[in-house]
N, C-alpha and C positions, 0 to 999 in steps of 0.2 A: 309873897313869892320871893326866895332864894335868886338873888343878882350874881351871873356866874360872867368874868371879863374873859376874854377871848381875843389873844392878841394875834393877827395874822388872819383875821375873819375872812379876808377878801381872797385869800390862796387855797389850794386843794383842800387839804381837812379841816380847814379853819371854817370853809365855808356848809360843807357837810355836817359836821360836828355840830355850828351854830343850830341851824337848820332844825336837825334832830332835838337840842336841846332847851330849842323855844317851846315844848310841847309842856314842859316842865318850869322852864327858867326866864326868869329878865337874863336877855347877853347883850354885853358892854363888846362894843366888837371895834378893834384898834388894827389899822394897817395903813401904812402907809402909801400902797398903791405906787413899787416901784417900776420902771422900768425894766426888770430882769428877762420879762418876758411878755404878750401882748397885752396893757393893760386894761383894752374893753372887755377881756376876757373875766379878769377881776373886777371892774365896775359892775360887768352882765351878773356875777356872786352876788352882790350886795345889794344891788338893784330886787333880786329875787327873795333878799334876807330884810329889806329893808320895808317888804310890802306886811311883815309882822309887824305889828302896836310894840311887840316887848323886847324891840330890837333896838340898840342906839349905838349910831356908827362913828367914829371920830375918825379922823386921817392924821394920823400922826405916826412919826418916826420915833421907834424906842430910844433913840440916843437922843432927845429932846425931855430930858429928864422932869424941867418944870414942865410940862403940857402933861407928861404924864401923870407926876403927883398931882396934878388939878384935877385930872380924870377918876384916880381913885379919890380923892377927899370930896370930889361932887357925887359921885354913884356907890362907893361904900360896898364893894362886892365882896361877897362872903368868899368865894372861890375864885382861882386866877389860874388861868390854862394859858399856859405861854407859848404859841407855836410859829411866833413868828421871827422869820431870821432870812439870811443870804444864804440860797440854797444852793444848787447847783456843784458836784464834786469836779468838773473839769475849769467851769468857769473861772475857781479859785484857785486858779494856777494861772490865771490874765489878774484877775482885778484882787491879791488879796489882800488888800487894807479895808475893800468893803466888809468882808465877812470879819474881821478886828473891831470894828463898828458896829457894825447891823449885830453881831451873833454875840461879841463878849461885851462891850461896853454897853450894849441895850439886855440885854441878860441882866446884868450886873443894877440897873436902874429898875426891872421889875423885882429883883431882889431887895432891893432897898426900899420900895413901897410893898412890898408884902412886910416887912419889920417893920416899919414905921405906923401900917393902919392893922396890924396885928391879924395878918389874914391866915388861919388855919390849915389851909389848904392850897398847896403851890403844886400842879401838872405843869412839866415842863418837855418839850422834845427833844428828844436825843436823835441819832440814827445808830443806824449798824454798820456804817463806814467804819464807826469807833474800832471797832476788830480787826482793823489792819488789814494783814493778809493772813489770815490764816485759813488753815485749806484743809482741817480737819472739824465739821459738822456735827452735830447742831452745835451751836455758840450758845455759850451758857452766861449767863451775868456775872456770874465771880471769874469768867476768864480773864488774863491780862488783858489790859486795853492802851499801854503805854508805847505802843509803835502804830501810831497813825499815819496812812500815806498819803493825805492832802490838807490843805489848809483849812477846807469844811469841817474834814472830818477830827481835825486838833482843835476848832473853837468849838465841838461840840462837847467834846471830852471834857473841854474846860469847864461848857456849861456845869459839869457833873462834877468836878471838884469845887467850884465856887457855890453849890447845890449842898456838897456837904460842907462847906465851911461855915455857909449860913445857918443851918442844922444846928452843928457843934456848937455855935456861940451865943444865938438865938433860938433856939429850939423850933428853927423853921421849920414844919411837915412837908416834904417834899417825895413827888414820885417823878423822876425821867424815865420816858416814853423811849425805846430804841426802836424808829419805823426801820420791818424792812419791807422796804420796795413798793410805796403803797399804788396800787390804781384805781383808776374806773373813770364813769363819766365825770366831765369837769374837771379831769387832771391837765396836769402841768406842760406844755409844748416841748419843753426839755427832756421828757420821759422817755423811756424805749419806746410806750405801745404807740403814745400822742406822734412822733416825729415817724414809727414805721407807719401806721397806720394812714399818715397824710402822705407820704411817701408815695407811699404801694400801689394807693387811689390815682395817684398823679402820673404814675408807672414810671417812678423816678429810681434810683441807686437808694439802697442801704449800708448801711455801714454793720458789720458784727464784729468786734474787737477781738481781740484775741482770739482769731480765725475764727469765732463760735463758739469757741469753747469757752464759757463764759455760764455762771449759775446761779440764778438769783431766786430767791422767797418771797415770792410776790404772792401780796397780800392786799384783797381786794376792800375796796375804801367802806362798806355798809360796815364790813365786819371790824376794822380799826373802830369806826364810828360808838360801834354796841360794846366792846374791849372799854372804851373812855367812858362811856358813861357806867359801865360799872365800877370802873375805879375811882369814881368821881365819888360813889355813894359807899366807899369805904369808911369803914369808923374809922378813925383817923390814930387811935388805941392800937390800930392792928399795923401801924406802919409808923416807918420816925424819915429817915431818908433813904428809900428805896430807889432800887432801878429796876424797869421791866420790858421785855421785849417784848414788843407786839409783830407778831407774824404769822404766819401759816403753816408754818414748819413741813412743807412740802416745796419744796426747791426743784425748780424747771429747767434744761437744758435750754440757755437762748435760741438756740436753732428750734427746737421744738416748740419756744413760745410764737416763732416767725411761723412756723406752723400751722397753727391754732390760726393765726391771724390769716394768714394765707386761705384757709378752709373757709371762713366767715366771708372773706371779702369776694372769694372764689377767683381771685387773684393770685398769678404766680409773680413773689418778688426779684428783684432786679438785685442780687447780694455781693456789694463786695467784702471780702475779708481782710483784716485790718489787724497790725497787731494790737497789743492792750496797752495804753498807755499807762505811767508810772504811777500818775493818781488813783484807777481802780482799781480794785481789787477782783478778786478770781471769783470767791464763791459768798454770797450770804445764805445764812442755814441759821433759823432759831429756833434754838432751845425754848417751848412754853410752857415749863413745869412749874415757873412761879407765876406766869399768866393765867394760869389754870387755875394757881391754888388762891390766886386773888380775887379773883370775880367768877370762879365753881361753874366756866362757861368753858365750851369750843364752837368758834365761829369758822368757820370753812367754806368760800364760795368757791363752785368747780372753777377751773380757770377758762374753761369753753363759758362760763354764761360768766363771765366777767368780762371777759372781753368782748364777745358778742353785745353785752350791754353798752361797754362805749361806745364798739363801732356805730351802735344804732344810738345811742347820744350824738357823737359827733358829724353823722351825715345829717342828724336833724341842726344844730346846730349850726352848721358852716352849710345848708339846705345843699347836700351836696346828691345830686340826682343817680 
């Protein structure tokens, strides 16, 4: 059985992805379990990840270089899917020395043990932050990506040049992953739907940025999940250092996603409007013509039964009556 590591096991797609890929695979699953946001939340991931035989969980922080090279020269994994990093695009306008840490110096140490134990196959996450602002859709992968407007979204970029330089010098196989917007049950507290969604319940204030006018590609988590393992089982012949968005390329009006949310909970939200602050950007829109042509799939969840699927995760979850 094919040993696939999984760094960021304990966060949204890390723990999904695992999940799905234990059907197939031993996964090596690495996370450090920070603070960013509730962390029984990621214990409760792993606890559920952990109840498979061909799971084995470490806690470790990427920027702890020896623990990591001990982890690949003890489990030897043929494949490394790197998803784990300092997320959040507002956050890193408070703390950004974290995301200089967590996202490029621990980037940079899973690069250095995929060269050193000769691993064939490097998944790496990018986002769609990388696109700046631009505000003419879908985003294609060979757009510019050299005007990023927060600190997230510049150590992601970086992932992607330090991505091709390991390439060029070492013939490292690489694909970065550009998520956009991903949801569903088990996402992140930090999210639009996770923070409206608790909100709304509690018949508290939301916040919509930039009055509402605001448009994102929100791409629900089964279908990223089935997108990775197809690219997982790419010949590796067919790619050298690629980049590829993963998305839905159906891009929603934030008012109309509070909508949707509104309709499900049969709740009328409490909205104030707000302008947009300097770190996000206006619209995500993906282009998935090389998504397509990589894994010959389109995954599409209506956005009514993905949301609906959280809300009925997360009142089971937090047993909210």
């Amino acid at each position: 059985m094919k040993k696939i590591l999984v760094t960021g096991s304990a966060g949204f797609i890390g723990m999904h992805l695992s999940l799905s890929l234990l059907k197939d695979y031993q996964v090596i699953g690495i996370d450090n379990i920070n603070n960013y946001y509730d962390t029984k939340l990621k214990l409760d991931r792993i606890k559920i990840l952990k109840k498979n035989k061909n799971f084995f969980f470490y806690k470790c922080d990427l920027k702890d270089y020896k623990k990591i090279y001990e982890i690949f020269k003890k489990k030897k994994p043929d494949i490394v899917i790197n998803l784990a990093a300092q997320a959040g695009v507002r956050y890193s306008l408070e703390f950004p020395r974290k995301y200089l840490t967590a996202n490029i110096e621990g980037f940079f140490n899973i690069l250095e043990c995929c060269k050193i134990f000769k691993i064939k196959k490097l998944l790496y996450a990018s986002s769609s932050s990388v696109y700046g602002e631009n505000i003419i859709g879908p985003f294609a992968e060979n757009q510019n990506t050299d005007k990023p407007l927060s600190i997230y979204a510049f150590t992601k970029k970086s992932n992607e040049l330090m991505a091709n330089v390991y390439n060029h010098l070492y013939n490292q196989k690489c694909i970065g992953m550009r998520f956009f917007t991903v949801y569903g049950p088990w996402g992140r507290p930090d999210m639009a739907l996770f923070s409206f969604v608790k909100s709304i319940l509690k018949k508290k204030q939301i916040r919509l940025y930039n009055f509402g006018n605001m448009i994102r590609d929100f791409t629900y988590i089964d279908d990223v999940v089935k997108y990775i393992e197809k690219i997982i089982k790419l010949n590796v012949k067919y790619y050298n250092n690629d980049i590829v968005n993963i998305g839905n390329n159906n891009p929603v009006q934030l008012i109309d996603f509070v909508k949707v949310i509104e309709s499900n909970l049969n709740i009328k939200a409490k909205i104030k409007f707000v302008p947009k602050p300097k770190s996000d950007v206006y619209l995500t829109h993906a282009n998935t013509r090389i998504l397509k042509k990589f894994t010959k799939s389109k995954f599409s969840t209506n956005i009514n039964i993905g949301i609906k699927n959280f809300i009925n995760w997360y009142k089971l979850y937090y047993n909210f009556k």
